[in-house]
Legacy VTK file of the C-alpha trace (Angstrom):
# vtk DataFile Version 3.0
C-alpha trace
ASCII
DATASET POLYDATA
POINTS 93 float
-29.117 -45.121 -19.433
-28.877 -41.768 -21.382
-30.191 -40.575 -24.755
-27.681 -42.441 -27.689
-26.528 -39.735 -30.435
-26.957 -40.903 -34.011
-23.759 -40.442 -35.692
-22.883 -39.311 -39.225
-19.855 -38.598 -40.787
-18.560 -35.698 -43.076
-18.268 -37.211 -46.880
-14.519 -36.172 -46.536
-14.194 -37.762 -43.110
-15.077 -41.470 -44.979
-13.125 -40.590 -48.010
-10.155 -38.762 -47.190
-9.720 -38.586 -42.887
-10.505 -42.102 -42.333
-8.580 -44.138 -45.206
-5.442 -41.985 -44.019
-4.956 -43.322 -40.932
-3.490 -47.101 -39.970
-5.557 -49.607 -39.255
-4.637 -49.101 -34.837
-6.182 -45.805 -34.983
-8.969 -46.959 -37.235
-10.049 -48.190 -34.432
-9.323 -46.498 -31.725
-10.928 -43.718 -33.118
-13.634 -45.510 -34.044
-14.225 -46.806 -30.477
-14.032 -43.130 -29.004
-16.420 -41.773 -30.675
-19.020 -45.148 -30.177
-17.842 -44.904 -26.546
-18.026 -41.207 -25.371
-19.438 -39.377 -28.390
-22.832 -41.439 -28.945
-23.226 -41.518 -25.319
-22.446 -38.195 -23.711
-20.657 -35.817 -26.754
-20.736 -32.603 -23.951
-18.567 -34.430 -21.159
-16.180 -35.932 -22.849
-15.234 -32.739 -25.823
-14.333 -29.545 -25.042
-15.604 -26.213 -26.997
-13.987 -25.294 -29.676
-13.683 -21.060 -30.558
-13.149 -18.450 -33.378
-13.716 -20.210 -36.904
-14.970 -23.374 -35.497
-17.604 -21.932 -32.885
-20.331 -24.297 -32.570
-18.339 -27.381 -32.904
-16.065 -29.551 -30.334
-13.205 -31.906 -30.358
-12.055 -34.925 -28.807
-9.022 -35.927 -28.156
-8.021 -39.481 -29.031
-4.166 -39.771 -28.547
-2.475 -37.712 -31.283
-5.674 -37.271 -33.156
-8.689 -35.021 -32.883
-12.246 -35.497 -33.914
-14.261 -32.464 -34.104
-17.662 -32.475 -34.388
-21.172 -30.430 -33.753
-23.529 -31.390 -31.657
-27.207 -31.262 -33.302
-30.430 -32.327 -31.195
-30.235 -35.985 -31.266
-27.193 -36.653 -33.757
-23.444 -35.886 -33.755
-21.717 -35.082 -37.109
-18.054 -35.741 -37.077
-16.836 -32.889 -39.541
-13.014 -33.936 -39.051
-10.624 -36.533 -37.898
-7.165 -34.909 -37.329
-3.196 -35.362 -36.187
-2.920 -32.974 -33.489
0.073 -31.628 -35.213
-2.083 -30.160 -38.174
-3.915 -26.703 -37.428
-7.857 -26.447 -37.653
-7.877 -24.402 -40.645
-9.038 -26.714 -43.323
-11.517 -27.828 -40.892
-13.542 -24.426 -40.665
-14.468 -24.963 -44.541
-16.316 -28.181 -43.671
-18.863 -26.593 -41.557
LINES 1 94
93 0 1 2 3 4 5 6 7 8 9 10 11 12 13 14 15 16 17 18 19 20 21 22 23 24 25 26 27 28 29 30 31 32 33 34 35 36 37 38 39 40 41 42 43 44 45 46 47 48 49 50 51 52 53 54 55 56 57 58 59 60 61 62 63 64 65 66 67 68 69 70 71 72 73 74 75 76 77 78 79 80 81 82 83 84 85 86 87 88 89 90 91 92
């Protein structure tokens, strides 16, 4: 088995992104990122560019996390609905 990512979480992610969303993709969400992001972050995100350079996102159905990769931890900087633009995100970084 691989190296395990420790994860943290953006203070806005707990108190704003998170409470947000229902309690379905509470978890769903939360099972993505246990499942793919703690294990292998580089497979299963894609590269994000201009403002957000250094960070990646992950799609989990309508939603995206984005988050930077760091030596042995992942910080999840946002939890999004696909249908809202990455702007708000860059000021999180």
């Amino acid at each position: 088995m691989g190296m395990r990512y420790v994860i943290s979480l953006h203070h806005i992610v707990t108190t704003r992104d998170i409470p947000k969303l229902d309690a379905f993709w509470r978890h769903t969400i939360r099972d993505g990122i246990r499942e793919k992001l703690a294990s292998k972050p580089e497979l299963y995100g894609k590269p994000l560019r201009n403002t957000l350079k250094g960070c990646w996102g992950l799609r989990v159905g309508d939603y995206r996390v984005i988050y930077k990769i760091e030596t042995s931890s992942v910080r999840i900087i946002a939890v999004i609905h696909r249908s809202r633009g990455y702007g708000e995100v860059a000021s999180r970084v």
